[in-house]
CHARMM-style PDB file with segment names, atoms N, HN, CA, C and O in Angstrom:
ATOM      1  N   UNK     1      85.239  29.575 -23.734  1.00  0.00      PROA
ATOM      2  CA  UNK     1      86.349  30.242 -24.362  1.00  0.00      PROA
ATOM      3  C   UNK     1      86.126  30.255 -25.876  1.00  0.00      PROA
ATOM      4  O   UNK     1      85.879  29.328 -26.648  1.00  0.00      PROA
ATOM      5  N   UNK     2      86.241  31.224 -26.028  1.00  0.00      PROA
ATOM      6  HN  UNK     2      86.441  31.977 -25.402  1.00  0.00      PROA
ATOM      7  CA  UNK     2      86.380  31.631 -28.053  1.00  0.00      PROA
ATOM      8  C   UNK     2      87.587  30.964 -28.682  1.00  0.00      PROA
ATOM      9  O   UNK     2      88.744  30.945 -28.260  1.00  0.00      PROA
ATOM     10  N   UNK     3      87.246  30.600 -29.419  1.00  0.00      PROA
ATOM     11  HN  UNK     3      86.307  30.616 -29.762  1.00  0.00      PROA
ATOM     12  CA  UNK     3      88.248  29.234 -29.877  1.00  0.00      PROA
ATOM     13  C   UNK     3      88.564  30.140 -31.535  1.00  0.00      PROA
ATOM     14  O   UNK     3      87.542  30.449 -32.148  1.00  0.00      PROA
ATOM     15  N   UNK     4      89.819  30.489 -32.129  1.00  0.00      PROA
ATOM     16  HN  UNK     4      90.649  30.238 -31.631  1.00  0.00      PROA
ATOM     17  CA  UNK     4      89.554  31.059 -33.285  1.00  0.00      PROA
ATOM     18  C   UNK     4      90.244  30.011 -34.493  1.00  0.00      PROA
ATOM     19  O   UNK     4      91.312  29.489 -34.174  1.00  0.00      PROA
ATOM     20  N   UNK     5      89.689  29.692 -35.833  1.00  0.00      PROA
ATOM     21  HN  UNK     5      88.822  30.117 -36.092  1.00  0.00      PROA
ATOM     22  CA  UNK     5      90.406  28.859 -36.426  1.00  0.00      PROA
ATOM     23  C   UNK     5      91.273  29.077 -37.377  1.00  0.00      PROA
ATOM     24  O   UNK     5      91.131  30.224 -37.799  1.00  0.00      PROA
ATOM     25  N   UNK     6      92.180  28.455 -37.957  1.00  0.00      PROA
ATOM     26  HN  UNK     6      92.295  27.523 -37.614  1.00  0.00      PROA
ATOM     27  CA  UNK     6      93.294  29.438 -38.534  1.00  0.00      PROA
ATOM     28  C   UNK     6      93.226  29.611 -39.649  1.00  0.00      PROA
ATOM     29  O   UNK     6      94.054  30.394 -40.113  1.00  0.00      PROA
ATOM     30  N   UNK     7      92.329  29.042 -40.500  1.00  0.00      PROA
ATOM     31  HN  UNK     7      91.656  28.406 -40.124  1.00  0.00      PROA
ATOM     32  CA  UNK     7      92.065  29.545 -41.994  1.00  0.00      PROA
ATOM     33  C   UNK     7      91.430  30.247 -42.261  1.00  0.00      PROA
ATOM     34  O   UNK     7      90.286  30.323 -41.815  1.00  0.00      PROA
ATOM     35  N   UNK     8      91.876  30.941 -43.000  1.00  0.00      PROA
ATOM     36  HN  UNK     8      92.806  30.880 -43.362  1.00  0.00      PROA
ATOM     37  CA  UNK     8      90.766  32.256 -43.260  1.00  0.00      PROA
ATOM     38  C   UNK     8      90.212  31.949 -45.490  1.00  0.00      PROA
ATOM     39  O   UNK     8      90.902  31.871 -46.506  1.00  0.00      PROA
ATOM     40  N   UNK     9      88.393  31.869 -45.174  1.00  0.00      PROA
ATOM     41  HN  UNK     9      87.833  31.933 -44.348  1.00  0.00      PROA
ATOM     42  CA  UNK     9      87.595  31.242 -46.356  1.00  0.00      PROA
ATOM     43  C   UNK     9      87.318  32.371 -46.957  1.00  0.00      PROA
ATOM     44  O   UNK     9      87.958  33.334 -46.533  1.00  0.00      PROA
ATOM     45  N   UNK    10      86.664  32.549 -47.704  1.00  0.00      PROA
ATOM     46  HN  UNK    10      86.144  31.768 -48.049  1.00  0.00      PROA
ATOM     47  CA  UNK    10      85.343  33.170 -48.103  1.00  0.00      PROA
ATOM     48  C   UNK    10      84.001  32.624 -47.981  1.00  0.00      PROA
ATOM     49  O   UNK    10      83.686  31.448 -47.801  1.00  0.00      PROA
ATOM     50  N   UNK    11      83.347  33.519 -48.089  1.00  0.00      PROA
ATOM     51  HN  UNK    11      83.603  34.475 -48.235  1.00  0.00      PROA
ATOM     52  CA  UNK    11      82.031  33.182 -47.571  1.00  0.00      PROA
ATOM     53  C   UNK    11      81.176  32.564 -47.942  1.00  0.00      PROA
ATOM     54  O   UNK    11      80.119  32.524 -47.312  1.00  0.00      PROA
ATOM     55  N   UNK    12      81.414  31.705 -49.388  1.00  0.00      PROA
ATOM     56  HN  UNK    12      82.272  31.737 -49.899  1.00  0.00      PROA
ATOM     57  CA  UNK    12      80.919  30.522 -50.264  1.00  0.00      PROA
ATOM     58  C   UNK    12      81.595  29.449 -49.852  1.00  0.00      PROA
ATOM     59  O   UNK    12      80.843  28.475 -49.902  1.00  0.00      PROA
ATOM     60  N   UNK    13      82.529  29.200 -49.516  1.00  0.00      PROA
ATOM     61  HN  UNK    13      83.140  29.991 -49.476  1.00  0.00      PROA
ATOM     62  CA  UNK    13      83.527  28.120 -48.499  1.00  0.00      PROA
ATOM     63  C   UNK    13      83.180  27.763 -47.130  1.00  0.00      PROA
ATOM     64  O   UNK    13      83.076  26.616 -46.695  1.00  0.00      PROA
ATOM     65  N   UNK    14      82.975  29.085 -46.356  1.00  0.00      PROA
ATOM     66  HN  UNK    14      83.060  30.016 -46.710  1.00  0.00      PROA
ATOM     67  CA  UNK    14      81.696  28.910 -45.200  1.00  0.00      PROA
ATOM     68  C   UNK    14      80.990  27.889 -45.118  1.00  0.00      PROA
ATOM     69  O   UNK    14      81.029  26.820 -44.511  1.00  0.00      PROA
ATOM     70  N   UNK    15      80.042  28.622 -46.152  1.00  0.00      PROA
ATOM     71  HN  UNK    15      80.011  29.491 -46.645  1.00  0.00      PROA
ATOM     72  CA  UNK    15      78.798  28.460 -46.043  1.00  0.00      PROA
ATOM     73  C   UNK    15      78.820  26.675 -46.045  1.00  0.00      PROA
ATOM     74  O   UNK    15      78.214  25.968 -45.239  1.00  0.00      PROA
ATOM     75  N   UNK    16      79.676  26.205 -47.162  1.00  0.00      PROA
ATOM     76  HN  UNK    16      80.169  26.779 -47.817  1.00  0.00      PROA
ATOM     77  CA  UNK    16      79.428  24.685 -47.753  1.00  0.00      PROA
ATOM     78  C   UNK    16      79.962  23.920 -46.668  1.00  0.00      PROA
ATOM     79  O   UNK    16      79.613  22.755 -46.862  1.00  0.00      PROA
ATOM     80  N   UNK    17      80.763  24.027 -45.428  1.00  0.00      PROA
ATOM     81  HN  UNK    17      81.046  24.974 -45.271  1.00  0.00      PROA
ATOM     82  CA  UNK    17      81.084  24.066 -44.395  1.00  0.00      PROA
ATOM     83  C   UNK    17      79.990  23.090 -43.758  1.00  0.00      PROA
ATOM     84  O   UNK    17      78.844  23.491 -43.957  1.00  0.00      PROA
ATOM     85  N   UNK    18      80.091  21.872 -43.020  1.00  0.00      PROA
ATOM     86  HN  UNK    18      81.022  21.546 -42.858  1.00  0.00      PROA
ATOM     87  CA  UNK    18      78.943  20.978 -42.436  1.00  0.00      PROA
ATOM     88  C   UNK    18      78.894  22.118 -40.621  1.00  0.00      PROA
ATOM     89  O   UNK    18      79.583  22.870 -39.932  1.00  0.00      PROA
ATOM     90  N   UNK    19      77.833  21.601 -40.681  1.00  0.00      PROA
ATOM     91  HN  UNK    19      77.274  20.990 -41.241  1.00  0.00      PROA
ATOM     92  CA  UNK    19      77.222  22.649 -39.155  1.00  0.00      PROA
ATOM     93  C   UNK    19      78.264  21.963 -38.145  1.00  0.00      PROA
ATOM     94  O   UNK    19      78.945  20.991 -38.473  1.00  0.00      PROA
ATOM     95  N   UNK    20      78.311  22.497 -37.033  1.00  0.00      PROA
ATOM     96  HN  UNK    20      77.758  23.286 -36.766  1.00  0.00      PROA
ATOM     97  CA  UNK    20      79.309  22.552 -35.741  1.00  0.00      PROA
ATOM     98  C   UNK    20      78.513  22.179 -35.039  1.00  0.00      PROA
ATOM     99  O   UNK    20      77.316  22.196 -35.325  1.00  0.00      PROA
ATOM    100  N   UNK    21      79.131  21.620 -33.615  1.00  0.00      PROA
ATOM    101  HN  UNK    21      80.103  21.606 -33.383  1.00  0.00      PROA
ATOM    102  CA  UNK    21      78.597  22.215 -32.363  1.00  0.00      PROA
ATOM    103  C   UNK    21      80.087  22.070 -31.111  1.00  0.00      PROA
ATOM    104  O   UNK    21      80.871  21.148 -30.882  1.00  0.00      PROA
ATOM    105  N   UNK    22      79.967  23.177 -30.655  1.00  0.00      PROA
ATOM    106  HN  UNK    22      79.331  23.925 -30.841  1.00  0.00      PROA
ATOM    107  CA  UNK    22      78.992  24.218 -30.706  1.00  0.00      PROA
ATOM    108  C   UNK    22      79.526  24.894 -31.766  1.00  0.00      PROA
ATOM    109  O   UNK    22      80.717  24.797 -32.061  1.00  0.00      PROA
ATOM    110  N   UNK    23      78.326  25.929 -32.681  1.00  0.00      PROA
ATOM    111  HN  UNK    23      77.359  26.008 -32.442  1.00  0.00      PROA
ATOM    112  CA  UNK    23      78.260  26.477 -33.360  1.00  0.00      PROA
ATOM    113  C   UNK    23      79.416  27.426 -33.552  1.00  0.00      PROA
ATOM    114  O   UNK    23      80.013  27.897 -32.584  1.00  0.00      PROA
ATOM    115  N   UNK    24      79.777  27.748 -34.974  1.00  0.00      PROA
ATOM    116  HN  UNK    24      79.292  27.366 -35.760  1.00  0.00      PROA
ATOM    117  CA  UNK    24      81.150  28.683 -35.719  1.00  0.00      PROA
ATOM    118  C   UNK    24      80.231  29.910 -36.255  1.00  0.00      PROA
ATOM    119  O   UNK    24      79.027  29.999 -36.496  1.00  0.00      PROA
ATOM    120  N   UNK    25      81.130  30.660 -36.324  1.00  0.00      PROA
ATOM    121  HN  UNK    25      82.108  30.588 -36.128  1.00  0.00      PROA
ATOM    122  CA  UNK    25      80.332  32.179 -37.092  1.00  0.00      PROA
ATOM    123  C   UNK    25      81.588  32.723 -38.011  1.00  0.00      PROA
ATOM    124  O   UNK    25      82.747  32.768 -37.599  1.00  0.00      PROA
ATOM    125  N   UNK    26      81.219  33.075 -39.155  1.00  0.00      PROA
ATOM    126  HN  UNK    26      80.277  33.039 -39.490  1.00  0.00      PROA
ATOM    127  CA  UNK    26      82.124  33.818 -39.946  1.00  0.00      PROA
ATOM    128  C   UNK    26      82.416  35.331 -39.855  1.00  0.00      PROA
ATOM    129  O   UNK    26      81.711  36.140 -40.458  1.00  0.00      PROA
ATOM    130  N   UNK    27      83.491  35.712 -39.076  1.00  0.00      PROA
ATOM    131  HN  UNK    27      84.064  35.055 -38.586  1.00  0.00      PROA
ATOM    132  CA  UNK    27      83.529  37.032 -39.087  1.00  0.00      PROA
ATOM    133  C   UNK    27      84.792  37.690 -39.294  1.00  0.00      PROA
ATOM    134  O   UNK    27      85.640  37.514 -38.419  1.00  0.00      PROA
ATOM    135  N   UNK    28      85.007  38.225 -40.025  1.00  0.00      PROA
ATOM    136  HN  UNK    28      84.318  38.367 -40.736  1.00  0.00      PROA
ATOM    137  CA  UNK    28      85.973  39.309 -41.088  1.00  0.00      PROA
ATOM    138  C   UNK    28      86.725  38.240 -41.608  1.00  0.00      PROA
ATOM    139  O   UNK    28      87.850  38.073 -41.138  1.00  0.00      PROA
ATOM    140  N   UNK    29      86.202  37.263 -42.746  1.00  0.00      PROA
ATOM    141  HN  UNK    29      85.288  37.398 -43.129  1.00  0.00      PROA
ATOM    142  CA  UNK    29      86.754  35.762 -43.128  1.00  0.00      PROA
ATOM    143  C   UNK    29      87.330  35.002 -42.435  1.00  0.00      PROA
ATOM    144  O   UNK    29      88.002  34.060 -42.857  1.00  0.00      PROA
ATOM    145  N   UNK    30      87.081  35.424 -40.730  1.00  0.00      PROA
ATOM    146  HN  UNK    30      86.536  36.189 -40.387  1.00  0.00      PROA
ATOM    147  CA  UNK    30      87.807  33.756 -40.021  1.00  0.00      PROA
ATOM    148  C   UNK    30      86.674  33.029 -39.483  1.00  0.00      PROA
ATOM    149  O   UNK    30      85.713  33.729 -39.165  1.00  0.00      PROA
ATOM    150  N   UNK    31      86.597  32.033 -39.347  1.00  0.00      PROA
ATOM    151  HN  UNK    31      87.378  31.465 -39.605  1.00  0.00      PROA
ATOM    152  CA  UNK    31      85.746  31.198 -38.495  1.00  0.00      PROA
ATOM    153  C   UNK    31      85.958  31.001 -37.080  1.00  0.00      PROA
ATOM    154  O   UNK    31      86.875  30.368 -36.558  1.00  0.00      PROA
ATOM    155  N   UNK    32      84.789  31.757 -36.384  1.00  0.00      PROA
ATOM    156  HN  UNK    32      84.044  32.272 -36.808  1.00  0.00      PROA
ATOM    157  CA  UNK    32      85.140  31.609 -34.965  1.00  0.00      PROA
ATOM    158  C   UNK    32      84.114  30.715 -34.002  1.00  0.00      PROA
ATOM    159  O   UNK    32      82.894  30.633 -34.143  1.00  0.00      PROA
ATOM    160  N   UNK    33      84.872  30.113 -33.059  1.00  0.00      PROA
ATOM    161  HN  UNK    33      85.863  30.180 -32.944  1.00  0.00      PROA
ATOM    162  CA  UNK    33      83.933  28.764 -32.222  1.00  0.00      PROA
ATOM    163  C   UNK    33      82.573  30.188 -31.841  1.00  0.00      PROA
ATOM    164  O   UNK    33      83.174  31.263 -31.866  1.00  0.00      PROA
ATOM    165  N   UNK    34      81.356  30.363 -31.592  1.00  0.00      PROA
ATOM    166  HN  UNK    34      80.868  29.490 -31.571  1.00  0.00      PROA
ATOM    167  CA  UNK    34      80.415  30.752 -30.941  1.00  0.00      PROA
ATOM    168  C   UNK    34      80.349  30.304 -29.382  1.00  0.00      PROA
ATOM    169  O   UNK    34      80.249  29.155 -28.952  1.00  0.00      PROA
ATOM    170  N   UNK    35      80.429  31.473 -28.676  1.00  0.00      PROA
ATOM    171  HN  UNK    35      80.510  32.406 -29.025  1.00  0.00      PROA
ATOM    172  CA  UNK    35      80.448  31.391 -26.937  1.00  0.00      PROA
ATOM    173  C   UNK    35      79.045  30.406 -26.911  1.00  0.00      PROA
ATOM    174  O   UNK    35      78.288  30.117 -27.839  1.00  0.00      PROA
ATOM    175  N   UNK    36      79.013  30.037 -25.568  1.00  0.00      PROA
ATOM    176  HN  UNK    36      79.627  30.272 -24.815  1.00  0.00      PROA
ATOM    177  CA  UNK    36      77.763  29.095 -24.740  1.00  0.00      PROA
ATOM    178  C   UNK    36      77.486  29.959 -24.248  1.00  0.00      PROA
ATOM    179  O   UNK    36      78.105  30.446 -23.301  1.00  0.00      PROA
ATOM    180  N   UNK    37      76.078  30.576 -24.943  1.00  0.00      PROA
ATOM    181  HN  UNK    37      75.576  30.180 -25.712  1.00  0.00      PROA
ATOM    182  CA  UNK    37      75.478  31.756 -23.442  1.00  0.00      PROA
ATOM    183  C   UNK    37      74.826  31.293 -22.090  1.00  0.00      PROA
ATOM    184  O   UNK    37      73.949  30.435 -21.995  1.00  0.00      PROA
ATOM    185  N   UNK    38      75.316  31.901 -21.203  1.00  0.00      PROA
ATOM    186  HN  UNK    38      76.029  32.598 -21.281  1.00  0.00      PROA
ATOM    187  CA  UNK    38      74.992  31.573 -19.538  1.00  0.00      PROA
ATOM    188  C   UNK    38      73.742  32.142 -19.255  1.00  0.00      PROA
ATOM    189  O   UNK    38      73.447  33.251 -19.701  1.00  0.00      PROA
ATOM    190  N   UNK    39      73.013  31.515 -18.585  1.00  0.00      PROA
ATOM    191  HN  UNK    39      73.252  30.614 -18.223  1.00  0.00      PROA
ATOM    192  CA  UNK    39      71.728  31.884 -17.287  1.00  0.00      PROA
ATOM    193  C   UNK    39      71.752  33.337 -16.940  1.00  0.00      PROA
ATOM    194  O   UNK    39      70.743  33.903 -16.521  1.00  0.00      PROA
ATOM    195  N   UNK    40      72.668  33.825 -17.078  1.00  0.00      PROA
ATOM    196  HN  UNK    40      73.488  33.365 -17.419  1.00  0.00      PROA
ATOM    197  CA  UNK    40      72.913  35.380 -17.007  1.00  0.00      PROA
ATOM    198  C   UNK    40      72.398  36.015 -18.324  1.00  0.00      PROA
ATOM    199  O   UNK    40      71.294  36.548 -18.433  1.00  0.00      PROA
ATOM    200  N   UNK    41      73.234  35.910 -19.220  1.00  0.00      PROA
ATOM    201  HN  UNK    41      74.130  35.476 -19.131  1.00  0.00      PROA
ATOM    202  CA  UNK    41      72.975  36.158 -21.151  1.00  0.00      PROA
ATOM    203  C   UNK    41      71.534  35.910 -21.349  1.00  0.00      PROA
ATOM    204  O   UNK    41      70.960  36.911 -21.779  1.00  0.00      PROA
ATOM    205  N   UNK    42      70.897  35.054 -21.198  1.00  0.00      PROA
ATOM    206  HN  UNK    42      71.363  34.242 -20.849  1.00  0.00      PROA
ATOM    207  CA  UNK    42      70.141  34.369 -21.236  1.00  0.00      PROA
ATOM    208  C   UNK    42      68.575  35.334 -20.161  1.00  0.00      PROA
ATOM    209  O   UNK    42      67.370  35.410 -20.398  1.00  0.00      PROA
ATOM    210  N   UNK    43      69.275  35.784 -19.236  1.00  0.00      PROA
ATOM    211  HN  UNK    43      70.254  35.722 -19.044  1.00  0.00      PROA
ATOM    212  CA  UNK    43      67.987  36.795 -18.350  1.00  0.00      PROA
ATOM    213  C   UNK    43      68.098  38.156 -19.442  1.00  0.00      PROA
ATOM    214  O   UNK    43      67.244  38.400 -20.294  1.00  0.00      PROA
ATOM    215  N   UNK    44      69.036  38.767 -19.267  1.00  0.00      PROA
ATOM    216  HN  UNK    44      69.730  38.569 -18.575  1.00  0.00      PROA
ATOM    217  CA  UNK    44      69.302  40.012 -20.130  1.00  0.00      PROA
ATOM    218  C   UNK    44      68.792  39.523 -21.587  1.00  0.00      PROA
ATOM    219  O   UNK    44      67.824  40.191 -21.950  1.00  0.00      PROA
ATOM    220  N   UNK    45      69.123  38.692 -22.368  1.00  0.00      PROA
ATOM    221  HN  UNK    45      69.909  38.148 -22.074  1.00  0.00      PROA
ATOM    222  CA  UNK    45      68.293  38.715 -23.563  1.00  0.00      PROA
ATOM    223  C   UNK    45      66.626  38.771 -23.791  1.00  0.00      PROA
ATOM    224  O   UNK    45      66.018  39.257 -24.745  1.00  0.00      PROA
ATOM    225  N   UNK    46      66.008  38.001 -22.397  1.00  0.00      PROA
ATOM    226  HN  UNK    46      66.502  37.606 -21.622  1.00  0.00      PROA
ATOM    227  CA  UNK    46      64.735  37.738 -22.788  1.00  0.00      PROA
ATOM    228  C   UNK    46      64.516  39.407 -22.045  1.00  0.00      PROA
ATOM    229  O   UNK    46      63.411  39.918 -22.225  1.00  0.00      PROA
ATOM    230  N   UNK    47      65.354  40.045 -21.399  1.00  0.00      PROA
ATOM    231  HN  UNK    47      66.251  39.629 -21.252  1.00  0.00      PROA
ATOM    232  CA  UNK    47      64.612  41.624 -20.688  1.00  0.00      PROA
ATOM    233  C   UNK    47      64.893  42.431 -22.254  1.00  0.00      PROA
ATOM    234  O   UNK    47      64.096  43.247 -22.716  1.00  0.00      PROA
ATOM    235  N   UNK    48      65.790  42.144 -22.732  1.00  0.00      PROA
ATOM    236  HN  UNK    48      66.437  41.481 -22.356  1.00  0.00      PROA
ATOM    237  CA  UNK    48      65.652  43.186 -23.972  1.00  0.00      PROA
ATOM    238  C   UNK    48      64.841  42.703 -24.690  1.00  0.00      PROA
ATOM    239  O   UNK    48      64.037  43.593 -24.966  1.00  0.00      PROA
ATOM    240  N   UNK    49      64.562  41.740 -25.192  1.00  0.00      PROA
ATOM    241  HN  UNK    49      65.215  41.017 -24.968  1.00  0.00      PROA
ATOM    242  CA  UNK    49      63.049  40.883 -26.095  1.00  0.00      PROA
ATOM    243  C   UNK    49      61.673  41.952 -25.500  1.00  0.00      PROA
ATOM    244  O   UNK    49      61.041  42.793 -26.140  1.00  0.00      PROA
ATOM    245  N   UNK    50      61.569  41.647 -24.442  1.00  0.00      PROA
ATOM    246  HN  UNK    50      62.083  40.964 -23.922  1.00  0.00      PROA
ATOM    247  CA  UNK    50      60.714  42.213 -23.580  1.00  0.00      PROA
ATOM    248  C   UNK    50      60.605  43.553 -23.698  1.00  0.00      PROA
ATOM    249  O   UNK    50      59.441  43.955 -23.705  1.00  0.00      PROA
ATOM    250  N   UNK    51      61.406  44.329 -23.788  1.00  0.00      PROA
ATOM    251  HN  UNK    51      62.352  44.002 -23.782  1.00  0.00      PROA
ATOM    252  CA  UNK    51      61.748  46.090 -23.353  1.00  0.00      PROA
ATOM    253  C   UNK    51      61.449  46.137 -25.168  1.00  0.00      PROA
ATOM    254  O   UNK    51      60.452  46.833 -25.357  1.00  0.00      PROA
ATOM    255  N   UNK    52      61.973  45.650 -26.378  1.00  0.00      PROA
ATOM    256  HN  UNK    52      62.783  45.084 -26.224  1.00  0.00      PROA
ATOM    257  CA  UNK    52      60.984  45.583 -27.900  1.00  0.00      PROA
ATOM    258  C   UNK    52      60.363  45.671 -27.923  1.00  0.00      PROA
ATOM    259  O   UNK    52      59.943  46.798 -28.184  1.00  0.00      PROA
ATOM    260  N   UNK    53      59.503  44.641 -27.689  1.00  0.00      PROA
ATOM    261  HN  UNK    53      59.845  43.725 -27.477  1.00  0.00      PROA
ATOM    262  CA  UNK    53      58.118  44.274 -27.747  1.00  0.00      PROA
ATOM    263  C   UNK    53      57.197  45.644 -27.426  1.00  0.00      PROA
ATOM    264  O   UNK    53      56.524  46.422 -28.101  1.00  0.00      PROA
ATOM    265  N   UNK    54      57.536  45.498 -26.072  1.00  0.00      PROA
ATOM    266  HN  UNK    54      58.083  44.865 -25.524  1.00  0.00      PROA
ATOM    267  CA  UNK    54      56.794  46.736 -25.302  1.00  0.00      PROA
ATOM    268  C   UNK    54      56.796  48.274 -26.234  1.00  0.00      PROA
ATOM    269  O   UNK    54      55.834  49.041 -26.205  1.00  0.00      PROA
ATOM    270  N   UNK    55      57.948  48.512 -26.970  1.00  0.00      PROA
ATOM    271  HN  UNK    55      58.729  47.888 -26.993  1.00  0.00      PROA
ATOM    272  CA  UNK    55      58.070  49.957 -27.576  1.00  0.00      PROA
ATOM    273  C   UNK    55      57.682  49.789 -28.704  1.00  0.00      PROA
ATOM    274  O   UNK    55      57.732  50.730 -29.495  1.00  0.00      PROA
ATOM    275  N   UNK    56      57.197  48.566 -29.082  1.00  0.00      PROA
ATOM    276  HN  UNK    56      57.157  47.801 -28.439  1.00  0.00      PROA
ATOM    277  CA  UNK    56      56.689  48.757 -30.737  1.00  0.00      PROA
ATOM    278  C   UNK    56      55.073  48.493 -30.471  1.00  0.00      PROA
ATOM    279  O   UNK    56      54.249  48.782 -31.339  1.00  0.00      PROA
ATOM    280  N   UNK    57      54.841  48.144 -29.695  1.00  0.00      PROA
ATOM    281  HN  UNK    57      55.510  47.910 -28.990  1.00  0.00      PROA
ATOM    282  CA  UNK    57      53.590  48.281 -29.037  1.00  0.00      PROA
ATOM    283  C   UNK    57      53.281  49.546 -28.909  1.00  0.00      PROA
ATOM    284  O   UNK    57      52.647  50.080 -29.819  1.00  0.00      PROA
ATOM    285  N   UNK    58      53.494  49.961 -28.265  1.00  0.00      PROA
ATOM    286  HN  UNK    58      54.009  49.527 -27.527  1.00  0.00      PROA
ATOM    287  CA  UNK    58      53.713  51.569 -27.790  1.00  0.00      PROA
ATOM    288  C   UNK    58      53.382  52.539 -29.180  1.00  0.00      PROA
ATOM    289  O   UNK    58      52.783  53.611 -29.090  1.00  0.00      PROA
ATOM    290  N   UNK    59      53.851  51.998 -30.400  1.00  0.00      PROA
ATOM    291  HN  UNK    59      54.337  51.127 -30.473  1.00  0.00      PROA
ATOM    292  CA  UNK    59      53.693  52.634 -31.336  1.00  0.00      PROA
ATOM    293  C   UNK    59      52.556  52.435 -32.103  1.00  0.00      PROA
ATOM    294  OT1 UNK    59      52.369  53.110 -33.115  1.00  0.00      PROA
TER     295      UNK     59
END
């Protein structure tokens, strides 16, 4: 579950921010928890890695 937090920084406030886990992402100045990608996410990412590779090859 996406967890959202209620302050909203700027992006020098972020940044100075100690690391998470699981990991936060800054997006449109809120800080949001980062999903756990699944065994699923995880097949589909390495087929699109794959399906890259292949077309810049190609070139």
């Amino acid at each position: 579950m996406v967890q959202i937090f209620p302050q909203s920084l700027d992006l020098e406030e972020f940044l100075k921010l100690p690391e998470t886990k699981p990991a936060t992402e800054y997006i449109n100045r809120e800080i949001i928890q980062a999903f756990l990608p699944k065994t699923c996410h995880s097949r589909l990412q390495r087929k699109l890695v794959r399906t890259i590779n292949r077309v810049i090859a190609e070139r």
